[in-house]
PyMOL Python script that loads the backbone (N, CA, C, O; Angstrom):
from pymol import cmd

cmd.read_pdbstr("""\
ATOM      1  N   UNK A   1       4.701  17.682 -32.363  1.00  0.00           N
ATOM      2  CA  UNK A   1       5.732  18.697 -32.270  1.00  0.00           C
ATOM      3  C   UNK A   1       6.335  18.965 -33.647  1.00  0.00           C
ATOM      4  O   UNK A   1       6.527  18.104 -34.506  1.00  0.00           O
ATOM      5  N   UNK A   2       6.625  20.346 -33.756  1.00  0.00           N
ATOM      6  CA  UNK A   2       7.466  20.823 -34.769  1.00  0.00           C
ATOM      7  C   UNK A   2       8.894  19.909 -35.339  1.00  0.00           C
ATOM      8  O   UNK A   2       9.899  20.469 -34.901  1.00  0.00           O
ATOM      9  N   UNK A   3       9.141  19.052 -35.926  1.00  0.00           N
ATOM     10  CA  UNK A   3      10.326  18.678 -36.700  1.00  0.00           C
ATOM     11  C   UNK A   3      10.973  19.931 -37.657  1.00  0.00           C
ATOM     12  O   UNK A   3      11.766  20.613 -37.008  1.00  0.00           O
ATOM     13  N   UNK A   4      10.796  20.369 -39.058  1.00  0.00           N
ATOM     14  CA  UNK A   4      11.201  21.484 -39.181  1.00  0.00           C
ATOM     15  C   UNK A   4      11.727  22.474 -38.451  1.00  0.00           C
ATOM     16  O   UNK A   4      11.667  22.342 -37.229  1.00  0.00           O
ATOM     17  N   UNK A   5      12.260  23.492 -38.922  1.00  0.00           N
ATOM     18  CA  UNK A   5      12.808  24.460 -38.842  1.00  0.00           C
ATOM     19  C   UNK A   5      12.289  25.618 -39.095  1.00  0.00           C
ATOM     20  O   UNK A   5      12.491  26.716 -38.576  1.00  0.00           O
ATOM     21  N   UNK A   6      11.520  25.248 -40.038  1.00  0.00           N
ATOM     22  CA  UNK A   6      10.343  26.772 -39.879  1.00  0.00           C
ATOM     23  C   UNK A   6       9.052  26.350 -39.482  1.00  0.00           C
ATOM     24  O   UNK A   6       8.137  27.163 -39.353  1.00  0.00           O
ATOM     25  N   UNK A   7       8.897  25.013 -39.258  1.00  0.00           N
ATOM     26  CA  UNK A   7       7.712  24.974 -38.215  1.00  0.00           C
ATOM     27  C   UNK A   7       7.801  24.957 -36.576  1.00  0.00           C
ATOM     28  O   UNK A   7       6.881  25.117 -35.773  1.00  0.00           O
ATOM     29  N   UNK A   8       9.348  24.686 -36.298  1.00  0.00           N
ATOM     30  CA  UNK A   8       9.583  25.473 -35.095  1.00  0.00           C
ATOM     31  C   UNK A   8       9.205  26.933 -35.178  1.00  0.00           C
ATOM     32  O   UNK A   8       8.388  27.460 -34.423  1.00  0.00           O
ATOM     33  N   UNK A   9       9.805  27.502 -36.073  1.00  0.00           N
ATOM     34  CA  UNK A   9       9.423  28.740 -35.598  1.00  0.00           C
ATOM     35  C   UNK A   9       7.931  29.483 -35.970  1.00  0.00           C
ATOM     36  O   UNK A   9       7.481  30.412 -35.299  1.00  0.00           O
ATOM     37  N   UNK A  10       7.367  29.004 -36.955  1.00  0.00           N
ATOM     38  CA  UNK A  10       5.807  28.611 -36.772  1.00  0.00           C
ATOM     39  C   UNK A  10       5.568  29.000 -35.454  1.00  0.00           C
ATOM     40  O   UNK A  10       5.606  30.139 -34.987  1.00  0.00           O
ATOM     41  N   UNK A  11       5.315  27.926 -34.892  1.00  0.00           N
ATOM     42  CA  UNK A  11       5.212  27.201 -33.526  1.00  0.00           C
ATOM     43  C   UNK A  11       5.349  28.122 -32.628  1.00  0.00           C
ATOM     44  O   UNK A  11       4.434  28.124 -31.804  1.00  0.00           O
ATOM     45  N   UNK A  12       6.678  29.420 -32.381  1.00  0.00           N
ATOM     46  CA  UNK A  12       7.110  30.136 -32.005  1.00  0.00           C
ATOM     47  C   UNK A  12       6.341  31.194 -32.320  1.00  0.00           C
ATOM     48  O   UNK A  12       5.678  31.482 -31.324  1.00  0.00           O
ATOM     49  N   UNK A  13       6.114  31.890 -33.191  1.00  0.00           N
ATOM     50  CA  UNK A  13       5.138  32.943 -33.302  1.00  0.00           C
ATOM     51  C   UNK A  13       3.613  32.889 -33.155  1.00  0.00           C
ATOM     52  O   UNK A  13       3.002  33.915 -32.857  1.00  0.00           O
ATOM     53  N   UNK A  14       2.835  31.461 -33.399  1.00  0.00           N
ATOM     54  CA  UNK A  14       2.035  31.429 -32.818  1.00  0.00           C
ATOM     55  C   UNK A  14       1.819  31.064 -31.576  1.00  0.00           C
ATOM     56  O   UNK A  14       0.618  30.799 -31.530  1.00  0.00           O
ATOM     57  N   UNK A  15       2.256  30.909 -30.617  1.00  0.00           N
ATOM     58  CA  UNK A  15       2.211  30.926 -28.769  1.00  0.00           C
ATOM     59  C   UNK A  15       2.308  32.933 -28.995  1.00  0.00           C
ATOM     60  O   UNK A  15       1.384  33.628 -28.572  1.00  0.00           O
ATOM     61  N   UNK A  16       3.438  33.510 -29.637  1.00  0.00           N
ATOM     62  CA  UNK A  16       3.474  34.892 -29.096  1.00  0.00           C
ATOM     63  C   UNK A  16       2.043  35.639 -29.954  1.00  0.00           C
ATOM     64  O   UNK A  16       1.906  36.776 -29.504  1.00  0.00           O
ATOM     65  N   UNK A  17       1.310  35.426 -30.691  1.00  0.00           N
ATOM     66  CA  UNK A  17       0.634  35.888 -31.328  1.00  0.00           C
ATOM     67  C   UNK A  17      -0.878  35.382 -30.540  1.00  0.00           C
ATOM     68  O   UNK A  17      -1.945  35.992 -30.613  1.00  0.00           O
ATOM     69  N   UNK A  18      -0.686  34.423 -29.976  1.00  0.00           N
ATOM     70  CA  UNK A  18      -1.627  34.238 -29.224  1.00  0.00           C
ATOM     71  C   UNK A  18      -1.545  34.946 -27.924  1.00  0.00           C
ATOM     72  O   UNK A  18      -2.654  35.280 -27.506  1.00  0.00           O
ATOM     73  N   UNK A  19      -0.672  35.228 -27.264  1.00  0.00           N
ATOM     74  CA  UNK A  19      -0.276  36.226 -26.332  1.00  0.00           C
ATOM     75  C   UNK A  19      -0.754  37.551 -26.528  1.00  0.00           C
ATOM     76  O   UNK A  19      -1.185  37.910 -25.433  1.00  0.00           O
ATOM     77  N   UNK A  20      -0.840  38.089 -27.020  1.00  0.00           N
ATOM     78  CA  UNK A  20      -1.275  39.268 -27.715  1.00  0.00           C
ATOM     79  C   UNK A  20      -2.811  39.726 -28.103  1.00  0.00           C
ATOM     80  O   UNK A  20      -3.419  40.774 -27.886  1.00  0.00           O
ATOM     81  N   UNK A  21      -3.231  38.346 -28.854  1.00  0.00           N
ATOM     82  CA  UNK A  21      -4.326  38.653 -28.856  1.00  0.00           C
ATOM     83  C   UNK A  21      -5.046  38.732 -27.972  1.00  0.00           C
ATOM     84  O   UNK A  21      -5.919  39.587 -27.821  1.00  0.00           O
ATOM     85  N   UNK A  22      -4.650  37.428 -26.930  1.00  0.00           N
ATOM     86  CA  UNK A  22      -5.626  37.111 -25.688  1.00  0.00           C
ATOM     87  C   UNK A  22      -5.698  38.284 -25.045  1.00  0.00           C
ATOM     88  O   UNK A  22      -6.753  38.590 -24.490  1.00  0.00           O
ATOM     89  N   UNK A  23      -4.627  39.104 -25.014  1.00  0.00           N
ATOM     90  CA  UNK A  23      -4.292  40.819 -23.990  1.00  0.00           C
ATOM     91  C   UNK A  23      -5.011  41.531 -25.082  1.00  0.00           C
ATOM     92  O   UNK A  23      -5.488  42.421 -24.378  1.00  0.00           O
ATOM     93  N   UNK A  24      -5.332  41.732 -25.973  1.00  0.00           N
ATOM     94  CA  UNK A  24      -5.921  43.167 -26.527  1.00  0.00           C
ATOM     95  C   UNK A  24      -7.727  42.546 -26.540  1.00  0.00           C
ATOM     96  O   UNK A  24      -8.728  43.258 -26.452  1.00  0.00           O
ATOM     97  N   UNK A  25      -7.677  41.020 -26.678  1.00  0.00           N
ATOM     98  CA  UNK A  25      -9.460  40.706 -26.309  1.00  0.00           C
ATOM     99  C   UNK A  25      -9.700  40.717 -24.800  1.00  0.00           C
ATOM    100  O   UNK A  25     -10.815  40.644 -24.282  1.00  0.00           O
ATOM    101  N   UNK A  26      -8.793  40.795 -24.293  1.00  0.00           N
ATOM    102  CA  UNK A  26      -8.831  40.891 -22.329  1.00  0.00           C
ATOM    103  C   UNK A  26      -9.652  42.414 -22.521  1.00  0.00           C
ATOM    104  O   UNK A  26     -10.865  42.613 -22.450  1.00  0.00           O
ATOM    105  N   UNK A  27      -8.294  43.634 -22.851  1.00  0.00           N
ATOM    106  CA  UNK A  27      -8.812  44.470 -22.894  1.00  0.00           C
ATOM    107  C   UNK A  27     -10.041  44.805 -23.402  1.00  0.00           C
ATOM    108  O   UNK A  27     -10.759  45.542 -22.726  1.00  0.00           O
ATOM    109  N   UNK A  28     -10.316  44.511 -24.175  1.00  0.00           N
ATOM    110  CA  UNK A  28     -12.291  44.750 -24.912  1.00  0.00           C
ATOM    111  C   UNK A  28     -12.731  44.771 -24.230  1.00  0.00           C
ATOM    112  O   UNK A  28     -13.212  45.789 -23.732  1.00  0.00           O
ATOM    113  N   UNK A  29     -12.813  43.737 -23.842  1.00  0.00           N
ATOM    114  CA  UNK A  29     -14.075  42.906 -22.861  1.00  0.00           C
ATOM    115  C   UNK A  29     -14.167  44.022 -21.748  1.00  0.00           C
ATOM    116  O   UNK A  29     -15.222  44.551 -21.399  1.00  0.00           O
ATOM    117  N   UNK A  30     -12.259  44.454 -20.972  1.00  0.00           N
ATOM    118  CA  UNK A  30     -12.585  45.404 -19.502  1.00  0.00           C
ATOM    119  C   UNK A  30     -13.528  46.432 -19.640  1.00  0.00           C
ATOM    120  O   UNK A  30     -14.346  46.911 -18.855  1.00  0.00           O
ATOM    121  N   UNK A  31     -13.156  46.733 -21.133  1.00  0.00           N
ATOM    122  CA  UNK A  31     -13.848  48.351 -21.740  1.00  0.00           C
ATOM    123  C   UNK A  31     -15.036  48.524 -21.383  1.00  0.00           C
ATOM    124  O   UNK A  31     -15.665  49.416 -20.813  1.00  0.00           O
ATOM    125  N   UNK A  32     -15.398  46.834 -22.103  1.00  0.00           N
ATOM    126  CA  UNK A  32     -17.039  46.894 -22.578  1.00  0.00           C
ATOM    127  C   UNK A  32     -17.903  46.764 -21.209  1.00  0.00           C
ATOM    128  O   UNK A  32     -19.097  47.006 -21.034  1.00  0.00           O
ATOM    129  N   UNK A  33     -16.862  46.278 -20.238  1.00  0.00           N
ATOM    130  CA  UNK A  33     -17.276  45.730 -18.674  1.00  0.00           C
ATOM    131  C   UNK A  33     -18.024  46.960 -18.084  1.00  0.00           C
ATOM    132  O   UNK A  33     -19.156  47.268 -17.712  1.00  0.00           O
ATOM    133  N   UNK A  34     -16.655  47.548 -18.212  1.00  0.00           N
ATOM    134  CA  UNK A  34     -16.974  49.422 -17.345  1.00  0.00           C
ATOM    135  C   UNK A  34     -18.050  50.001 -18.018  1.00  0.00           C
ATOM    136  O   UNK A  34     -18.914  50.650 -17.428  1.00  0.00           O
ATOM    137  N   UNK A  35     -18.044  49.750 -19.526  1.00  0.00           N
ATOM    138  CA  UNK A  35     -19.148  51.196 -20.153  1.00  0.00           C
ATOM    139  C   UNK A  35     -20.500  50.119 -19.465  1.00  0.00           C
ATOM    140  O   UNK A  35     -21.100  50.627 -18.518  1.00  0.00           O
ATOM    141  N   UNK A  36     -20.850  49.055 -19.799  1.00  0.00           N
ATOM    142  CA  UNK A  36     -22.253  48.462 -19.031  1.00  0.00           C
ATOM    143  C   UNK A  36     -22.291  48.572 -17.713  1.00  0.00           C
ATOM    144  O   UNK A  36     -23.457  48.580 -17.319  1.00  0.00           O
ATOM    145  N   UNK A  37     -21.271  48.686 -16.603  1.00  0.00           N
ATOM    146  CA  UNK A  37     -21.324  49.303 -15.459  1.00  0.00           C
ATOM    147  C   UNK A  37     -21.963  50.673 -15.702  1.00  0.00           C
ATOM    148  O   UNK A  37     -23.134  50.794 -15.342  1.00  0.00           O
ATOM    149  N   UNK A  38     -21.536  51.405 -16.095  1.00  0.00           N
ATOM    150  CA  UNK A  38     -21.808  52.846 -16.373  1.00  0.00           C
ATOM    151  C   UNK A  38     -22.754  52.877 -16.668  1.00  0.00           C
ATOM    152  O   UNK A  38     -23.322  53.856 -16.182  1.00  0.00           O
ATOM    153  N   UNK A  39     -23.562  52.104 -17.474  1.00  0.00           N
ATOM    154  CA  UNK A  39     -25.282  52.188 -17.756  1.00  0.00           C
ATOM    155  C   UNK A  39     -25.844  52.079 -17.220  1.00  0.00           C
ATOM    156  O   UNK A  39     -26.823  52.814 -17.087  1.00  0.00           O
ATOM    157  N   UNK A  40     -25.478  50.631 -16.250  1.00  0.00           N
ATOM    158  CA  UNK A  40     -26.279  50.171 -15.147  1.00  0.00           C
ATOM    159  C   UNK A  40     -26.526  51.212 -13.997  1.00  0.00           C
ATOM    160  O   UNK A  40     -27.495  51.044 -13.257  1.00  0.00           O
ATOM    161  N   UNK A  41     -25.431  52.604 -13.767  1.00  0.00           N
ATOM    162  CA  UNK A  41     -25.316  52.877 -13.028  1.00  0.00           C
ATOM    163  C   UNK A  41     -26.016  54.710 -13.291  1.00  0.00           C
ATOM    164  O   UNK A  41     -26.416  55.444 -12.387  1.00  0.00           O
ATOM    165  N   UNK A  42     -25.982  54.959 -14.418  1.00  0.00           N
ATOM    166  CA  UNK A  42     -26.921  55.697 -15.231  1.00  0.00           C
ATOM    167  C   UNK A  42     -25.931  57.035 -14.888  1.00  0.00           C
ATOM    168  O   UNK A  42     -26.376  58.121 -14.517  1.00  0.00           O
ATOM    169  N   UNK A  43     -24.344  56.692 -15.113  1.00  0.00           N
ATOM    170  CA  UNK A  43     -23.371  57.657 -14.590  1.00  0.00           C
ATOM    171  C   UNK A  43     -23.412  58.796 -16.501  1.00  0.00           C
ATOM    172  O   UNK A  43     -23.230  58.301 -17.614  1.00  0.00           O
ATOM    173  N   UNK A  44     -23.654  60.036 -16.241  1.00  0.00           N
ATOM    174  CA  UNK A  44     -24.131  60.563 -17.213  1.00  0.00           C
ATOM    175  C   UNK A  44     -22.487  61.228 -17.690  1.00  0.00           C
ATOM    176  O   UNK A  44     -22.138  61.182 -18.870  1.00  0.00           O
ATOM    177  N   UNK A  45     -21.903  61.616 -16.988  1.00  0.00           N
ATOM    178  CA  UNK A  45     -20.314  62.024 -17.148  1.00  0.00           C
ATOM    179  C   UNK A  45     -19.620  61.190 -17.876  1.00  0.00           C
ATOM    180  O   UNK A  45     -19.195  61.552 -18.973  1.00  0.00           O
ATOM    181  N   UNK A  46     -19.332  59.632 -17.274  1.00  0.00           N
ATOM    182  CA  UNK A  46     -18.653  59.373 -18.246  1.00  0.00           C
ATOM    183  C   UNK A  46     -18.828  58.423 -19.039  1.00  0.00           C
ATOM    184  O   UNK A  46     -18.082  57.478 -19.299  1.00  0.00           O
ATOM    185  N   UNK A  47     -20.075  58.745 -19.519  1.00  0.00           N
ATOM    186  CA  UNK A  47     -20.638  57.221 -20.537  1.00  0.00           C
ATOM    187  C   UNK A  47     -20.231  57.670 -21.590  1.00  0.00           C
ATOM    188  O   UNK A  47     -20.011  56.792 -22.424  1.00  0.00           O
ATOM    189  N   UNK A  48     -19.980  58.958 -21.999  1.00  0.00           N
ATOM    190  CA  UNK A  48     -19.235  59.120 -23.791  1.00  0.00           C
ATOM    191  C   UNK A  48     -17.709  59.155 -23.617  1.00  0.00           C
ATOM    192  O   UNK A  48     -16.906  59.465 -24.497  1.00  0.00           O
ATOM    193  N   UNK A  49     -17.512  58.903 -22.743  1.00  0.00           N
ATOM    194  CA  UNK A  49     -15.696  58.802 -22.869  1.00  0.00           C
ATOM    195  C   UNK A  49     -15.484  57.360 -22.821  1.00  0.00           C
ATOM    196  O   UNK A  49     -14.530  56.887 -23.438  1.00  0.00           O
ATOM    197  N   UNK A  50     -16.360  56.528 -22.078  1.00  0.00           N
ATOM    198  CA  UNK A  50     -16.135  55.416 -22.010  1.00  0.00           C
ATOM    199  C   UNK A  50     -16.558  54.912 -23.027  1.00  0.00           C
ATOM    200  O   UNK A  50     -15.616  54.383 -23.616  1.00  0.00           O
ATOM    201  N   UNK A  51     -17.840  54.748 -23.757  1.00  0.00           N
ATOM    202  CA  UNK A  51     -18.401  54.777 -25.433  1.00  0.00           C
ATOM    203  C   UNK A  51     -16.642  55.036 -26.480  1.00  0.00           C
ATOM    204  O   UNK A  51     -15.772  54.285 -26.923  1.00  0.00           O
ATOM    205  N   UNK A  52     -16.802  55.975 -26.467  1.00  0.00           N
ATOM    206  CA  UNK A  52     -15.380  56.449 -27.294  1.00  0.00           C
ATOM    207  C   UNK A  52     -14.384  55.764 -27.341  1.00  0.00           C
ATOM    208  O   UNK A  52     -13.863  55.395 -28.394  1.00  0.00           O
ATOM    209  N   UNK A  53     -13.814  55.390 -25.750  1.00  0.00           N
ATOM    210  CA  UNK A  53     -12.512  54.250 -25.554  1.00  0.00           C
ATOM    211  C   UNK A  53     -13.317  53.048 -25.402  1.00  0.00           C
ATOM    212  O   UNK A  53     -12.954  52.385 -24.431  1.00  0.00           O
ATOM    213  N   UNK A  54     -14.119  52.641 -25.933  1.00  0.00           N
ATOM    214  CA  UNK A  54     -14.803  50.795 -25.870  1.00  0.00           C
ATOM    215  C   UNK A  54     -14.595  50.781 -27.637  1.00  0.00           C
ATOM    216  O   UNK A  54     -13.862  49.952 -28.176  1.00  0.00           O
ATOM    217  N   UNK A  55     -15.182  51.588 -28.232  1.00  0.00           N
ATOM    218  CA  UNK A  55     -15.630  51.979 -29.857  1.00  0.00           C
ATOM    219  C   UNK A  55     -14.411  51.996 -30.611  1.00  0.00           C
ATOM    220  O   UNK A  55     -14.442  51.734 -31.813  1.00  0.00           O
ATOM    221  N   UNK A  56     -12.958  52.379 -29.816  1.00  0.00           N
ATOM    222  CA  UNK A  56     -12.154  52.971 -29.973  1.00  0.00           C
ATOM    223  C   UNK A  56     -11.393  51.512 -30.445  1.00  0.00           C
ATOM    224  O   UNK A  56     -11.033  51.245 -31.591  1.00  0.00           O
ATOM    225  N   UNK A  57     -11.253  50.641 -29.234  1.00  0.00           N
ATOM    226  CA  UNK A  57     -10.658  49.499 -28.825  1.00  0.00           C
ATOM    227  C   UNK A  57     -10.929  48.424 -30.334  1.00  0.00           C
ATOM    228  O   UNK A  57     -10.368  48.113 -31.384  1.00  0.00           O
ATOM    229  N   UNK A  58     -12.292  48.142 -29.489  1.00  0.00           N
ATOM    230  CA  UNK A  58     -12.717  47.273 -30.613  1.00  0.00           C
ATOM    231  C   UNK A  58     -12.743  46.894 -31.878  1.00  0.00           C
ATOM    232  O   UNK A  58     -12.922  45.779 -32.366  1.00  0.00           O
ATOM    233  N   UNK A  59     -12.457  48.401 -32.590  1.00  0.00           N
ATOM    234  CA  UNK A  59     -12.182  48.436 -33.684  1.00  0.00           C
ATOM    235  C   UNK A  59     -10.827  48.191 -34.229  1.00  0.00           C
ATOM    236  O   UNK A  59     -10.620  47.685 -35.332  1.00  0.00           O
ATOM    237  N   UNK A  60      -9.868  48.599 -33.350  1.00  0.00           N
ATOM    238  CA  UNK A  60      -8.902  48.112 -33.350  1.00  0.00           C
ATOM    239  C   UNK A  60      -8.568  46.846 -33.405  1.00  0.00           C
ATOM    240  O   UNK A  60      -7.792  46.371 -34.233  1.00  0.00           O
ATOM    241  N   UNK A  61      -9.096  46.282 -32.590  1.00  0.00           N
ATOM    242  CA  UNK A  61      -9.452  44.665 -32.537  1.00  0.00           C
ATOM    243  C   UNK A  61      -9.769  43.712 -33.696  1.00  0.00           C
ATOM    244  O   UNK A  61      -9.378  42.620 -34.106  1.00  0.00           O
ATOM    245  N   UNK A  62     -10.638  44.621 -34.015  1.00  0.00           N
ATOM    246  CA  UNK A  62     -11.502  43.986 -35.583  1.00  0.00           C
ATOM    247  C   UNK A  62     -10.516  44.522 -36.602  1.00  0.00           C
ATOM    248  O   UNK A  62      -9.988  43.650 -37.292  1.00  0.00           O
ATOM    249  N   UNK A  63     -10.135  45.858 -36.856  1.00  0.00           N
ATOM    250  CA  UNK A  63      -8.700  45.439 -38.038  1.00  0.00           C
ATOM    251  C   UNK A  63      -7.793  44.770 -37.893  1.00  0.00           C
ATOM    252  O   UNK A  63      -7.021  44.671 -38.847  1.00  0.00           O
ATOM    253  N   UNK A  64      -7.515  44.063 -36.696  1.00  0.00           N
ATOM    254  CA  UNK A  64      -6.538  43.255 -36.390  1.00  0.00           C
ATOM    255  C   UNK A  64      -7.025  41.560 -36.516  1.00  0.00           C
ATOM    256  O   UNK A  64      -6.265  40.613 -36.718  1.00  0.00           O
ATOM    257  N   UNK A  65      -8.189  41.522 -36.372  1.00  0.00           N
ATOM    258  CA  UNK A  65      -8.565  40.247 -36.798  1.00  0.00           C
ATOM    259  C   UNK A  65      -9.077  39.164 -35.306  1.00  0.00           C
ATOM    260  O   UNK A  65      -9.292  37.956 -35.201  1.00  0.00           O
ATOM    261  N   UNK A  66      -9.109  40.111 -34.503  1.00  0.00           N
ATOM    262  CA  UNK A  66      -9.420  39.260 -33.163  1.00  0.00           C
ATOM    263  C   UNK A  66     -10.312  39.121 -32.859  1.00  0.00           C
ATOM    264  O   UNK A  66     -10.539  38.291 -31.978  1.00  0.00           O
ATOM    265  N   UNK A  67     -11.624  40.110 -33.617  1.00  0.00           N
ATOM    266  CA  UNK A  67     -13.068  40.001 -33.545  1.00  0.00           C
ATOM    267  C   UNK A  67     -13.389  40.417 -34.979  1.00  0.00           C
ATOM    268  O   UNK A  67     -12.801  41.340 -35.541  1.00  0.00           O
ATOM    269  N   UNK A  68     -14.379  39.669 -35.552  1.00  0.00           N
ATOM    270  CA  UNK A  68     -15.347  40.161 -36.925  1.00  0.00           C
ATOM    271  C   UNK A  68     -15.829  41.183 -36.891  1.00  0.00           C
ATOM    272  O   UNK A  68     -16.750  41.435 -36.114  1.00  0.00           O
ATOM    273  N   UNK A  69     -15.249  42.192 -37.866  1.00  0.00           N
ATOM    274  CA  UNK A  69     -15.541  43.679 -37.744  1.00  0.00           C
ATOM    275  C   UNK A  69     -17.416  43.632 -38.061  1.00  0.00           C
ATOM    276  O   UNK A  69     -18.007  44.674 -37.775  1.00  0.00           O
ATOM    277  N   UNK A  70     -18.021  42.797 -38.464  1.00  0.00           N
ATOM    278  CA  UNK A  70     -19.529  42.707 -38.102  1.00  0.00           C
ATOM    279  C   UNK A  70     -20.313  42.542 -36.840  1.00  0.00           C
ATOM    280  O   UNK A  70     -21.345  43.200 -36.716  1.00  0.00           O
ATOM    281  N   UNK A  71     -19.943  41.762 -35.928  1.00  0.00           N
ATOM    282  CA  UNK A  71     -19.491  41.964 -34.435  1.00  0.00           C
ATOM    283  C   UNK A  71     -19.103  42.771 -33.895  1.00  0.00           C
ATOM    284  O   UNK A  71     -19.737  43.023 -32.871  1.00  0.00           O
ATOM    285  N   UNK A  72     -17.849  43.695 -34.195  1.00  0.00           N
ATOM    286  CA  UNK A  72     -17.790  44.475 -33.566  1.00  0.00           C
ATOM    287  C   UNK A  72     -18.602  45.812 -33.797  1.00  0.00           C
ATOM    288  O   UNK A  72     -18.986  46.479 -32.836  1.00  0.00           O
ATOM    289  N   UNK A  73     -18.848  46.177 -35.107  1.00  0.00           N
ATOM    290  CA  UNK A  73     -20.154  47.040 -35.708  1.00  0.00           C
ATOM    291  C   UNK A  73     -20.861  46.987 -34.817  1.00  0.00           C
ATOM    292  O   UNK A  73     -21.111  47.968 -34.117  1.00  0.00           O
ATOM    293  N   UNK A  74     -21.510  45.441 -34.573  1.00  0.00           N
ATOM    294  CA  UNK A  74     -22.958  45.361 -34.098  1.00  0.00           C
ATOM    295  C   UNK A  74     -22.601  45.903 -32.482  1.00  0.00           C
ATOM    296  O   UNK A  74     -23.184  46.929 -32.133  1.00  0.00           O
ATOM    297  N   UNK A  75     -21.647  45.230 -31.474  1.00  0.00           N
ATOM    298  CA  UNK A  75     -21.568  45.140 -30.379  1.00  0.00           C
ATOM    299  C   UNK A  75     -21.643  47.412 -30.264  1.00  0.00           C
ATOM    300  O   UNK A  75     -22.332  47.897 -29.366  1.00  0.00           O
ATOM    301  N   UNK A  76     -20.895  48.346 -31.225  1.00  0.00           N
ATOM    302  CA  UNK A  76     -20.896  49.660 -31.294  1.00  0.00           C
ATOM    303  C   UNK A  76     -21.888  49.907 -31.394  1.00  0.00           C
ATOM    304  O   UNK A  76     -22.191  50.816 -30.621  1.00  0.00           O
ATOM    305  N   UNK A  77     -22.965  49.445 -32.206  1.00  0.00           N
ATOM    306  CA  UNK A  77     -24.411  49.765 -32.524  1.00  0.00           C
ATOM    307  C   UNK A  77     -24.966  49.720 -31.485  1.00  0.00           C
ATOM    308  O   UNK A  77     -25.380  50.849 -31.222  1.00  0.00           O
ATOM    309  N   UNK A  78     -25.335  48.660 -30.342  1.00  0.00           N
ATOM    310  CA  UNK A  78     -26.572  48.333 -29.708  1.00  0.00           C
ATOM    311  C   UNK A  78     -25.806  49.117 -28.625  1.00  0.00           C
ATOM    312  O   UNK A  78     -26.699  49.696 -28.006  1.00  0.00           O
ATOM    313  N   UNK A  79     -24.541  49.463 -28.033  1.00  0.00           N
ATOM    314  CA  UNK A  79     -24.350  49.778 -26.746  1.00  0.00           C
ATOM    315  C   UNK A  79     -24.224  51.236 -26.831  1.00  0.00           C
ATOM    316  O   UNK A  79     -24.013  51.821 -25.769  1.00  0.00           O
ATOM    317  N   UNK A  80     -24.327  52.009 -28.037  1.00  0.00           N
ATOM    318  CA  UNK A  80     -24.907  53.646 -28.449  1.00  0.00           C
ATOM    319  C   UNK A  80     -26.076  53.915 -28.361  1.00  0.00           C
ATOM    320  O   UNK A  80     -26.554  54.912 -27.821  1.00  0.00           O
ATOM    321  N   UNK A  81     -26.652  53.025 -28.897  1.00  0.00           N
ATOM    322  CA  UNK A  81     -28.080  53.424 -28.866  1.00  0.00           C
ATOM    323  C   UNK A  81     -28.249  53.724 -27.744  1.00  0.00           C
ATOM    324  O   UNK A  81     -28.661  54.855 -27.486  1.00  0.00           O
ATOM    325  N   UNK A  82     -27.924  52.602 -26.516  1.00  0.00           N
ATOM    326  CA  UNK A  82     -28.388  52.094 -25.143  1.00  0.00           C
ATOM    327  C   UNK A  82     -27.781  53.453 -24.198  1.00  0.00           C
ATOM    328  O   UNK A  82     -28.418  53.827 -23.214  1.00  0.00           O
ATOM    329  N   UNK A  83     -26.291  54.242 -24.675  1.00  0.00           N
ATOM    330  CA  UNK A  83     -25.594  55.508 -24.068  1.00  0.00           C
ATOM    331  C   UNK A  83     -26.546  56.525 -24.623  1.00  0.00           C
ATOM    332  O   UNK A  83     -26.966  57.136 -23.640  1.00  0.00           O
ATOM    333  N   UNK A  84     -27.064  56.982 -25.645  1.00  0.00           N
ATOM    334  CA  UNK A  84     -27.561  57.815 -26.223  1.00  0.00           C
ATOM    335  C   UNK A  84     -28.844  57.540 -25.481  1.00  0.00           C
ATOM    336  O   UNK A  84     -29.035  58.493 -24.726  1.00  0.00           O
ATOM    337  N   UNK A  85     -29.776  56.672 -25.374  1.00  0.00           N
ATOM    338  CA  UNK A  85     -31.445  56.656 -24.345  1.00  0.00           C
ATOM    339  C   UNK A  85     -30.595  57.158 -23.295  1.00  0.00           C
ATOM    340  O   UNK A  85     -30.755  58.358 -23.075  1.00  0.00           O
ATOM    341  N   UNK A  86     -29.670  56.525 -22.531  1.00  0.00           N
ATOM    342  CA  UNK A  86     -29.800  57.377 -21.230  1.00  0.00           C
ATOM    343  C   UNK A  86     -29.317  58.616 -21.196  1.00  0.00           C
ATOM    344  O   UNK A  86     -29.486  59.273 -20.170  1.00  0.00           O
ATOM    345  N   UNK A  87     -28.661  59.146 -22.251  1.00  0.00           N
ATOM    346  CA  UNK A  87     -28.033  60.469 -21.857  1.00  0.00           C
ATOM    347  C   UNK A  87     -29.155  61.089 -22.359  1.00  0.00           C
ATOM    348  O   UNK A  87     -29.033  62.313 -22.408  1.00  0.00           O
ATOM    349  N   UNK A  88     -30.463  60.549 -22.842  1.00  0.00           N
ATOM    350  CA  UNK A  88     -31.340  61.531 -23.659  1.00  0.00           C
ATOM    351  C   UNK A  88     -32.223  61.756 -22.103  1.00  0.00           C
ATOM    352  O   UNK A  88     -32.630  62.879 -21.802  1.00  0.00           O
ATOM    353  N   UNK A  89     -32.422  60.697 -21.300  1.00  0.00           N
ATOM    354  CA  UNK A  89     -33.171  60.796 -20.165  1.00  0.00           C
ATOM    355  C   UNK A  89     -32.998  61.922 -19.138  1.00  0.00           C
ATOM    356  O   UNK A  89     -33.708  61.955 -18.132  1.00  0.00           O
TER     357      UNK A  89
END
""", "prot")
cmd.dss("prot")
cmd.show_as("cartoon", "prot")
cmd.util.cbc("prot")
cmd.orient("prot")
């Protein structure tokens, strides 16, 4: 446990900073949930809106430091390609 005084509050901002992150990597993940539903499901309407708000997220994510913006690159890369084959079909 924290003795200090600014490692109390240390202590204190990281529990809330972990709060936060865990909710904006929750969110990713729902994004990324729905747009691979959407593939699976070969729904042609709204795979670029959902692309857009997954692409959208993530990146957000990655300037924030909750995912490696190389990761998140890559995870944008392979799941475009994968929207773009089916909307080409």
């Amino acid at each position: 446990m924290a003795t200090h005084k600014s490692a109390e509050k240390r202590a204190r901002q990281t529990i809330r900073k972990n709060k936060v992150n865990t909710s904006r990597k929750n969110t990713v993940r729902t994004s990324e949930k729905s747009l691979v539903k959407a593939l699976a499901a070969k729904d042609a309407k709204t795979l670029p809106e959902l692309l857009k708000d997954f692409t959208s997220q993530i990146m957000k994510a990655a300037q924030r430091g909750i995912f490696k913006k190389e990761a998140a690159s890559r995870k944008i890369a392979r799941l475009s390609s994968r929207v773009h084959q089916t909307l080409a079909k």
